[in-house]
Steps between C-alpha positions, in 0.01 A plus 500: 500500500552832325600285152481671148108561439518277233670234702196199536628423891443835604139361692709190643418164372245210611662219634257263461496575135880459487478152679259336277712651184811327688389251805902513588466824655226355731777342775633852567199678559371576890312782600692736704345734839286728257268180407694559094658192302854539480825374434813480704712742257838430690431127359680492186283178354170683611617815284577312217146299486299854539682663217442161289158578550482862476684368094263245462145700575602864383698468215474116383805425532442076593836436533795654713755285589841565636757399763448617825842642566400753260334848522099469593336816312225680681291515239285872607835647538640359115185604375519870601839564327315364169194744569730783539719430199192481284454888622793550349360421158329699260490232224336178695502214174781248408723660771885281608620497800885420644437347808823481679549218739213287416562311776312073492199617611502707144253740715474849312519319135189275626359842645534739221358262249191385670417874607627688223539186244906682481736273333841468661822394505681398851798503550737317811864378569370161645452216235286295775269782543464553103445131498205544756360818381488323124315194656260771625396658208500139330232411713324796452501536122701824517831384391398725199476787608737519751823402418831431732890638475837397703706744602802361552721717632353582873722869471265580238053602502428610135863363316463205344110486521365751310583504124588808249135425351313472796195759583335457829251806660609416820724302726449421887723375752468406903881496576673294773468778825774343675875471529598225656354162603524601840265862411221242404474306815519823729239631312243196508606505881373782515159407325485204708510699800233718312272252509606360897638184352790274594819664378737197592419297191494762212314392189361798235168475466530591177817319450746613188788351357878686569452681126185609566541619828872688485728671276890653576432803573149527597202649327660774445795382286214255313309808459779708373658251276122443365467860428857523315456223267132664421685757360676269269156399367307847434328391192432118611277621777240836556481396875753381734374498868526243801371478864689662735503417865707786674361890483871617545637340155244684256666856538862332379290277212398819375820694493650184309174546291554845364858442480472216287239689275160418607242710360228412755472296825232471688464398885168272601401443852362135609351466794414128627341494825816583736710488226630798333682459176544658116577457134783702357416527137719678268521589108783588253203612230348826462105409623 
């Protein structure tokens, strides 16, 4: 899968294993032309039941609960971003970490602190999804070490959220890629047809709520709003750095960067089977 070498799912996963650790995923499971259990990944319910397991046997996480119209993680994907931001780090104890957008599924805060035992706060505009992630970590006796912000103004990423006495080592962010509702559904059209499935009745297969999934402006304006509030913060934070989906926005990131005073940033490849991708990871401290 060409994952992080540290990343566990890097040698695939056993499905029987994953079925007895959660029977639930059993009713999606067939076994496809090359004689291999499977799941039907364009089946949005099916996605969601493997990455419950994939929680639930790797990382003991026993309970992850949260409406489906929201954002299903794919958990070897999440993962990899924390791997990599832990190469970032030369001191590896008691580290914080921002993470922006936590999202309900409250995905890289459960991550980070079962692989790296990080603590976190987690930040989102959606009182729902704070609601959900809380109920999370509740249930999972982490309320404690990772704790939850509003942000209530949805013009704003770091205002509001992070506090004059607030130290984190790093922050991480997967921002909303698209513009428009319309950009979302084009794009899993395009998936669908990926995968040779029926296009006429469009559902995500990994679903995603409207905030999660699209921001005026793009990822680019998220991106570039991000990075000018960071520099608002240079003491709060040592690393700023998100995902970022398109190749041709880093050269502009990085212009804004060194304009805006950034003593180092650093650009880290992912590569996820097909998928090509990279963390943008910038500092205003002299390293």
């Amino acid at each position: 899968m060409h994952l992080h070498k540290s990343n566990i799912h890097n040698s695939g996963y056993d499905i029987d294993t994953l079925c007895t650790a959660y029977p639930e995923l059993q009713a999606y499971i067939f076994v496809n032309k090359y004689d291999t259990k499977t799941i039907d990944f364009a089946n949005p319910k099916a996605v969601k039941a493997l990455n419950t397991a994939l929680l639930k046997v790797y990382y003991h996480i026993n309970y992850w609960e949260f409406p489906d119209k929201n954002l299903c993680p794919p958990i070897p994907g999440r993962v990899d971003y924390v791997h990599y931001l832990n190469d970032l780090l030369e001191r590896k104890d008691h580290i914080n970490v921002l993470d922006i957008g936590v999202g309900a599924s409250c995905i890289y805060p459960l991550l980070g602190h079962a692989v790296y035992k990080w603590n976190f706060v987690g930040t989102d505009i959606d009182t729902e999804t704070l609601k959900n992630a809380n109920f999370i970590l509740k249930q999972n006796k982490l309320d404690s070490h990772i704790r939850l912000r509003h942000q209530k103004n949805q013009n704003h990423i770091l205002k509001n959220v992070i506090s004059e006495n607030d130290t984190f080592d790093l922050s991480m962010c997967n921002p909303p890629f698209y513009k428009t509702e319309e950009d979302a559904l084009q794009a899993t059209t395009r998936k669908l047809k990926g995968l040779k499935k029926d296009q006429q009745n469009i559902v995500r297969n990994f679903s995603g709520a409207p905030n999660e999934l699209w921001y005026r402006g793009g990822e680019k304006a998220f991106l570039h709003n991000y990075i000018y509030e960071s520099s608002l913060y240079p003491k709060n934070c040592l690393w700023f750095t998100s995902l970022v989906s398109k190749k041709d926005l880093v050269h502009d990131m990085k212009r804004s960067l060194k304009k805006l005073g950034a003593k180092q940033i650093k650009i880290i490849n992912m590569k996820q089977g097909q998928k090509q991708s990279r963390i943008v990871a910038w500092t205003y401290k002299q390293i």
